[in-house]
N, C-alpha and C positions, 0 to 999 in steps of 0.2 A: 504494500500500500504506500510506505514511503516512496516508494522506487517511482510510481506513478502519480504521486503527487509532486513530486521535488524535480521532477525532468518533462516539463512539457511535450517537448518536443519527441516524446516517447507516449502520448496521449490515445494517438490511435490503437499502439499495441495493445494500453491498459484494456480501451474499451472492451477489445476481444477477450484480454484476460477473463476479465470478470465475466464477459457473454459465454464464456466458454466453459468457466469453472462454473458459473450458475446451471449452463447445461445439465453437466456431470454431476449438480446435486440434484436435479430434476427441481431445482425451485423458481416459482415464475418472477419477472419482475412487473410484473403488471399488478397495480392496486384491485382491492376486492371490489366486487362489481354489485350495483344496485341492481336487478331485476325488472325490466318492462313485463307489462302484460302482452303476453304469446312470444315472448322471446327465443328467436330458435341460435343454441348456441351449435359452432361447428368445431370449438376447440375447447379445452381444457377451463375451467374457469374455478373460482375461489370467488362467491358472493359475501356480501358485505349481512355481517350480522345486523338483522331486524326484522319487523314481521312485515310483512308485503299482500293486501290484496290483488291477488288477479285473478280475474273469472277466468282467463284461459290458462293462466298456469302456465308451465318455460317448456322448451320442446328440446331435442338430444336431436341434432339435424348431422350426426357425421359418429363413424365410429372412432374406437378407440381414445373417446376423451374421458375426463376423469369432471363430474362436478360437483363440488364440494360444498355445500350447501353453508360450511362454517358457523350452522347456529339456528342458522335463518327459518323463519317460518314463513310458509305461503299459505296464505287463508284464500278458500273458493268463495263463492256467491252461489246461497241456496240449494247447496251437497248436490250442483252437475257437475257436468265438464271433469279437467282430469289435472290433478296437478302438475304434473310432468309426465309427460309423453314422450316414448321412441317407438317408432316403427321402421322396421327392415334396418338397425342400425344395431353394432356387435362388437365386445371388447370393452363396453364402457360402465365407468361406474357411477353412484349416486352415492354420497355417503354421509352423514352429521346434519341432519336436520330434521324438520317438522313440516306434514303436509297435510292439512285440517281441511275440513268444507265442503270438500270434490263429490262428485258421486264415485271417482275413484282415486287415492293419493297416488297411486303412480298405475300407469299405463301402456304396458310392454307388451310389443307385441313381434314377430317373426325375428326374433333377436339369438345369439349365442355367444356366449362365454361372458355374460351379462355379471355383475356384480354388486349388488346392492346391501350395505352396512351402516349400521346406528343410525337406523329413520324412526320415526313416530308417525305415525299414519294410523291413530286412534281419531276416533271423531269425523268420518267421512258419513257416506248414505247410512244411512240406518232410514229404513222403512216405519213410521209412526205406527202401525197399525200392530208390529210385532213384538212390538211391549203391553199392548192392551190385553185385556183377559179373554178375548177371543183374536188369536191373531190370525190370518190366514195359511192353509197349508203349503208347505216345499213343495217344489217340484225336484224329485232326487235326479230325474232324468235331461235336465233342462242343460240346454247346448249352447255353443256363441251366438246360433241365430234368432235364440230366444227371448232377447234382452227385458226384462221388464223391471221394476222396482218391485218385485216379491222375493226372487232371488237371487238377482243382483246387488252392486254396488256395497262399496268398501276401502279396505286397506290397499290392495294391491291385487288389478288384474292381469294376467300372465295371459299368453297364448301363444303356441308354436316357437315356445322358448327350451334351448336345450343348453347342458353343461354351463351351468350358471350358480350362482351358489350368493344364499341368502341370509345376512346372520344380523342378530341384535338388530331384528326387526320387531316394536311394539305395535300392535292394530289389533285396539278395542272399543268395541261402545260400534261398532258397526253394524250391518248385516253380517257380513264375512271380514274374515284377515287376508286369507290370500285366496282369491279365485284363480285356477291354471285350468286352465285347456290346454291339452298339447304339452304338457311340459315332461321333459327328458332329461334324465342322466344328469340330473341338477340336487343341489343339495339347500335344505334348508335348516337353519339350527340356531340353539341357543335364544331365542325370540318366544315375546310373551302376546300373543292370539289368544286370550281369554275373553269373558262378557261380551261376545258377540252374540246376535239373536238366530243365525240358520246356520254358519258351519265357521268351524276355526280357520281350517285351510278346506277347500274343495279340488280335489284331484280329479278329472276328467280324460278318460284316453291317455293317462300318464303313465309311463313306465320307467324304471329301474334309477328311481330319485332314492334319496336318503334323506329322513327327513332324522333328527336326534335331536336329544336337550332341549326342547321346548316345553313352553310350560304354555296350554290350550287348556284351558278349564272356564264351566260352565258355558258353554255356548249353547242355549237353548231357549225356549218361550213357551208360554201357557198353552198348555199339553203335547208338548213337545213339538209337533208335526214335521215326524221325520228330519228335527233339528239335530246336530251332533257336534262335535269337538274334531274329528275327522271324518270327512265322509269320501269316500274314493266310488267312481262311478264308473260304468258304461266301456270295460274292459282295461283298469288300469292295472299294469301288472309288473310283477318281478319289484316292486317296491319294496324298501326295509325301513322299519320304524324304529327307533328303539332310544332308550332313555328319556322318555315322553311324559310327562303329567297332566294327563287327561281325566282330569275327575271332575264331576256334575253337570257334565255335559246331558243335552239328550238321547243319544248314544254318548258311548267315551268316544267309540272305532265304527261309522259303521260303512260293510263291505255292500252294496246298492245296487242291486237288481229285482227287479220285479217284471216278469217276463212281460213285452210288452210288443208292439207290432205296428208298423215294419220292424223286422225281426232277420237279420241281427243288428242292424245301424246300433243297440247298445246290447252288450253282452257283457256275462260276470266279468268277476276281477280277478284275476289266477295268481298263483305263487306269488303271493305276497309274506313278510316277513314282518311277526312283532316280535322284539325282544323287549324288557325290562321297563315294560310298558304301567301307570297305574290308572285306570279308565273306572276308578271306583265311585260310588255315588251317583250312575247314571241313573235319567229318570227310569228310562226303559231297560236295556243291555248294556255293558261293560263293551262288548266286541260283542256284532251284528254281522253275521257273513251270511249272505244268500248263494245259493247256488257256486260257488268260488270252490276252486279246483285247486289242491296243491298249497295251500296257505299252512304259515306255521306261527305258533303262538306260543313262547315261549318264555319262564320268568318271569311273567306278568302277575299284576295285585288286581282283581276283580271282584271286589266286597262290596255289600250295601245297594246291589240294584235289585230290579225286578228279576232279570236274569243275568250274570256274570256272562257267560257265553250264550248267542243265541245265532244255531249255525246250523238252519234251517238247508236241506237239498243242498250242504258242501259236500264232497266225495274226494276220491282218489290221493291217497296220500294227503289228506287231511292232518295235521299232528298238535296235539294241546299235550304241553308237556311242562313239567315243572313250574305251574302258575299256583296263586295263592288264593284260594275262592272261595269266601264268607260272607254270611249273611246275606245272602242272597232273598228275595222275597217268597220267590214260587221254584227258581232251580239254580246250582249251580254252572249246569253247562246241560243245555235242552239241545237235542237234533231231532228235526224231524225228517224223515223221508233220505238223511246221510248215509254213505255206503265210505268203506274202505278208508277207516279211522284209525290213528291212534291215538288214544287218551292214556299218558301214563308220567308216573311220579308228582302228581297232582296234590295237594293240602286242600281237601272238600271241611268245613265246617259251619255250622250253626243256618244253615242252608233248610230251605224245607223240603229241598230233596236234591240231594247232590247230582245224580246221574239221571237225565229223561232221553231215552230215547223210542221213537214211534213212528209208523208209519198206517195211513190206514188203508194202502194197499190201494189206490185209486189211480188214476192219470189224469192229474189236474192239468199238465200242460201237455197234449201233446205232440210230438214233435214235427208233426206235418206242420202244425201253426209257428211253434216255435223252436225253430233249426237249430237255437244255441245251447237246444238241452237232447241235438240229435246224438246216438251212439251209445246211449245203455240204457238200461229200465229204471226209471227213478221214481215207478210205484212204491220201488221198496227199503227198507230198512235195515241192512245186513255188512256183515265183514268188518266190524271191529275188533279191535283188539285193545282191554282194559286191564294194564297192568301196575305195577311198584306204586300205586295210589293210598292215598289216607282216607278213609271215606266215615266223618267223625257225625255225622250229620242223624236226627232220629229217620230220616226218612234215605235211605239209600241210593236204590233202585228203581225207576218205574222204565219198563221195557215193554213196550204193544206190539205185536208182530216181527220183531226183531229177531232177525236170525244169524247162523251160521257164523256167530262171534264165540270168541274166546275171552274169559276173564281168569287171570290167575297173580297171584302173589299180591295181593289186596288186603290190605289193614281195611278190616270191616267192624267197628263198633257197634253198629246197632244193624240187627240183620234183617228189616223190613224191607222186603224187595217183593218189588208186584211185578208180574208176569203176564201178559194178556195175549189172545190171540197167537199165531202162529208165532214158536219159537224154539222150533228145527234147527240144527245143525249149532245152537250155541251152547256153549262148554262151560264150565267152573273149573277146569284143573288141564295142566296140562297135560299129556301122555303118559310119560311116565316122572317121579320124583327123578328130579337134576339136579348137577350140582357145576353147568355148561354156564348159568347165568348169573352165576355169584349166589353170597348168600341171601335166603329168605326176608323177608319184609322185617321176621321179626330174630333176625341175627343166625338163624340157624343154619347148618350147611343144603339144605335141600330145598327146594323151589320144589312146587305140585299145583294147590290148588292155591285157595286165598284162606286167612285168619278170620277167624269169626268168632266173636266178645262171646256169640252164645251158646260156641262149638261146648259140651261138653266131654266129648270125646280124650284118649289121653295118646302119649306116642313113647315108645320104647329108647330108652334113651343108650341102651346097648348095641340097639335094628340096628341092623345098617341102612337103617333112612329115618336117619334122628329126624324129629323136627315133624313126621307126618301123621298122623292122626290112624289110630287104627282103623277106625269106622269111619263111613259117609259123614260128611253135613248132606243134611235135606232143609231142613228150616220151610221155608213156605217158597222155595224153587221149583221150576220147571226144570226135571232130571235134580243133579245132586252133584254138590263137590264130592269127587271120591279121594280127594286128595289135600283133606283140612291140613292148615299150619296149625303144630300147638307146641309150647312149650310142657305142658304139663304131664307130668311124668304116670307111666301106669304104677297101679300098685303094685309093689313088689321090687319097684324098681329106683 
């Protein structure tokens, strides 16, 4: 700096100097910029803290700029229009500010590699009528072409956005947090989407996002109407959730099909992924899956709803494994009409009935009308497999027509199990005592069937198959474990 101030005549170089080392720190020399209304920026910009009405809101007219909101707040006129808007524009981000009023705070759309961090984009549309004690119903199925103010409008709408990533986003007190159609391969996280009235985020046709660390509770409205905290729709798939705080929502999770026609324009949501999810205190279901193929649920806290899992016509490698499910109102985890399940290492308690599964053997859709449930028979109820679970609950079991399942190595406290209707080919015990799967539920070397509080049968503690029951349990079953777990020793022995 001496060197350029003490040699004029060396003035030009200076200028470069510094043009050149501000390069290399990437910092600009341009003062913070005040905001016009509909201003389309095409470079990098650093706004001037304060709060700004403008009905149109600033527009992203070029990729890969950066705009820095530094503080500022833009207030809408009357919750339309959009706060900031990009379209067909990619590489850029929006970061430190406040976007209030709009019918939407930000506005993205055919964009990639998009980035948006620490906005606040609480207080946009919010529909009046979804606070009142009658508000009007969701459309679960509702598309970009269907824009209306029932389920629209909000924090952030997205479409045909991929590999983008969204963090220490607030958007509350809305309709919705984030609307996406279209969005791909993009992550969301760490962002608080709570007290919105129809959905935390809405997934549409989205696939293999990651959504984590958000905290999306209560999103919902007087009696719910298919309101929820996540709702994924109309074939979104290969998505993974996980470290989520979804509690009081109207669903926590829920997965959204309801077969409908034209058929398939929306179809289930397949292999999707929850981990360490907590969706407790829904009004309805914790986790809602319709018809969804290949989903897994896993580590999750599911207490205190109507139903914890409500996962009506899911099938094929379906897996509920290691979640925590109490206090449930009517079930733990209800399936109707589900095929080729596994339910296992599960914590069921204070539940009014931990396990429902039924089918009542009808073809409510069938597949000439509805092509997206073409390729098996989904009259029926069959091919589970219930195992390493706690089932602490007074009511355990209720199974209608359910067949051709297996249940084995089951901590069963209370043995009230209802049986109805056809239920063929399902088992209590495996083949024969093993000792292929580790040890028993309750410590001992041999697997067989499941533990029963009311077994009072005894098992040889010399046999060589410690740990299994001399005699049947029957209790009030269709067939009979022939292969109880007990600890308790015969006489004599």
């Amino acid at each position: 700096i001496g060197f350029c101030l003490n040699r004029s005549r060396m003035q030009s170089v200076c200028i470069f100097l510094f043009l050149f080392v501000g390069c290399l720190l990437g910092t600009s020399t341009t003062s913070p910029v005040v905001p016009t209304d509909g201003q389309v920026f095409t470079s990098s910009v650093t706004l001037k803290t304060g709060t700004y009405h403008l009905a149109k809101g600033i527009l992203i007219g070029a990729p890969n700029i950066h705009i820095n909101l530094n503080g500022a707040t833009l207030v809408g006129t009357a919750m339309s229009g959009y706060g900031i808007t990009a379209h067909a524009q990619s590489g850029f981000t929006i970061a430190n500010g406040t976007v209030m009023g709009y019918f939407y705070g930000l506005y993205i759309t055919d964009a990639h590699s998009v980035t948006i961090n620490d906005m606040e984009l609480s207080h946009n549309y919010l529909d009046p009528r979804s606070t009142t004690p009658h508000p009007p119903m969701l459309n679960i199925h509702v598309s970009p072409a269907d824009v209306d103010k029932t389920n629209f409008g909000g924090g952030m709408y997205l479409e045909s956005v991929y590999q983008s990533t969204f963090s220490r986003i607030t958007a509350q007190h809305n309709v919705n947090g984030i609307d996406a159609y279209f969005l791909f391969e993009s992550t969301i996280q760490h962002s608080d989407l709570s007290f919105n009235t129809a959905w935390g985020i809405h997934l549409y046709k989205g696939g293999f996002n990651k959504v984590s660390n958000n905290k999306i509770n209560n999103c919902t409205r007087a009696g719910l109407m298919d309101s929820s905290n996540i709702l994924l729709a109309c074939g979104s798939h290969g998505n993974t959730f996980t470290d989520n705080m979804l509690r009081g929502g109207g669903d926590g999770v829920y997965l959204a099909w309801t077969p409908v026609q034209p058929d398939p324009i929306c179809c289930q949501n397949n292999n999707n992924n929850f981990l360490r999810n907590d969706v407790s205190g829904a009004g309805a279901n914790g986790f809602e899956s319709d018809f969804s193929l290949g989903c897994i649920f896993e580590n999750n806290t599911a207490n205190d709803c109507n139903f914890g899992f409500w996962l009506g016509y899911s099938r094929l490698n379906t897996i509920v494994r290691h979640n925590k499910i109490s206090g449930n109102k009517y079930a733990g985890i209800a399936v109707d009409h589900g095929q080729d399940f596994q339910i296992h290492s599960n914590h069921f308690e204070n539940n009014a009935a931990d396990l429902m599964l039924w089918s009542d053997n009808k073809d409510h859709y069938p597949t000439a009308k509805f092509t997206c449930l073409a390729g098996y028979d989904h009259k029926r109820s069959t091919n589970y497999t219930v195992f390493n679970n706690h089932f602490l609950s007074k009511t355990t079991f209720s199974l209608t027509n359910t067949t051709h399942s297996l249940f084995y190595n089951n901590y069963v406290a209370k043995s009230a199990v209802t049986q109805q209707g056809d239920s063929s080919g399902t088992q209590w015990n495996l083949p024969a005592p093993t000792t292929s799967h580790g040890k028993s539920i309750i410590g001992l070397p041999y697997q067989g069937g499941n533990f029963w509080e009311a077994y009072t049968g005894c098992t040889d503690p010399k046999g060589a198959d410690y740990g299994i029951g001399e005699t049947p349990f029957k209790g009030n079953l269709e067939g009979m474990d022939a292969l109880p777990l007990t600890k308790k020793p015969c006489a004599g022995n």
